[in-house]
C-alpha positions in Angstrom: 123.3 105.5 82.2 124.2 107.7 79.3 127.7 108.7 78.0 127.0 112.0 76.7 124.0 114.6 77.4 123.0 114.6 73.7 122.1 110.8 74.3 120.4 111.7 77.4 118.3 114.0 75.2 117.3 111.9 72.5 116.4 108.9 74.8 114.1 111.7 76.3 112.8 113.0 72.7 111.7 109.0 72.0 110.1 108.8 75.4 108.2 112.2 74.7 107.4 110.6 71.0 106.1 107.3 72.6 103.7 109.1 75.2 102.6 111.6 72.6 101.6 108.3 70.2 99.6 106.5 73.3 97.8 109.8 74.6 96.7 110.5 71.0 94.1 113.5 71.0 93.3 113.1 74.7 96.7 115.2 75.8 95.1 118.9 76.9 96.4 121.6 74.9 98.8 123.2 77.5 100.7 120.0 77.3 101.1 119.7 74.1 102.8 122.7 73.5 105.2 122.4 76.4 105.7 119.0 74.8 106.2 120.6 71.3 108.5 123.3 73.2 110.6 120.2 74.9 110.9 118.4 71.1 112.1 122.0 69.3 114.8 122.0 72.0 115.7 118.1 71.7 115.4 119.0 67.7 118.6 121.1 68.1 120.5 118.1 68.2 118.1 115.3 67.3 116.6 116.7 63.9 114.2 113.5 63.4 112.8 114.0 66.9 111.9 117.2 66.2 107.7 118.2 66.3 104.5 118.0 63.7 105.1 116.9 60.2 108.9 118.4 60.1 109.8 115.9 62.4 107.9 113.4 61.2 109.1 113.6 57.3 113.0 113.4 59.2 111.8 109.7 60.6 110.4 108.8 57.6 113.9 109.5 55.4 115.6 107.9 57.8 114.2 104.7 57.6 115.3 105.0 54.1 118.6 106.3 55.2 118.4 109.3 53.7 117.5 111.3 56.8 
């Protein structure tokens, strides 16, 4: 259960991060970009889950706590 819709959204961004990390290079192109489309959206409100090497440099400062 989530309290507000943003956590609803970034629960979904970290699920979307976790399958993208186990399918690797085997996800088809098509879904990749609806995936990349879902994590721009989920961005909005969840910079560090945004896609590609943006969102990737946002987790990174963030384990520092600068992010």
């Amino acid at each position: 259960m989530f309290t507000t819709g943003s956590e609803a959204a970034g629960e979904t961004g970290l699920a979307i991060l976790a399958f993208r990390a186990q399918t690797g290079s085997r996800l088809p192109p098509e879904a990749a970009r609806l995936l990349d489309a879902c994590q721009t959206e989920i961005a909005k409100v969840w910079p560090r889950l945004r896609p590609g090497w943006r969102g990737a440099v946002w987790r990174w400062l963030g384990r520092w706590g600068l992010g």
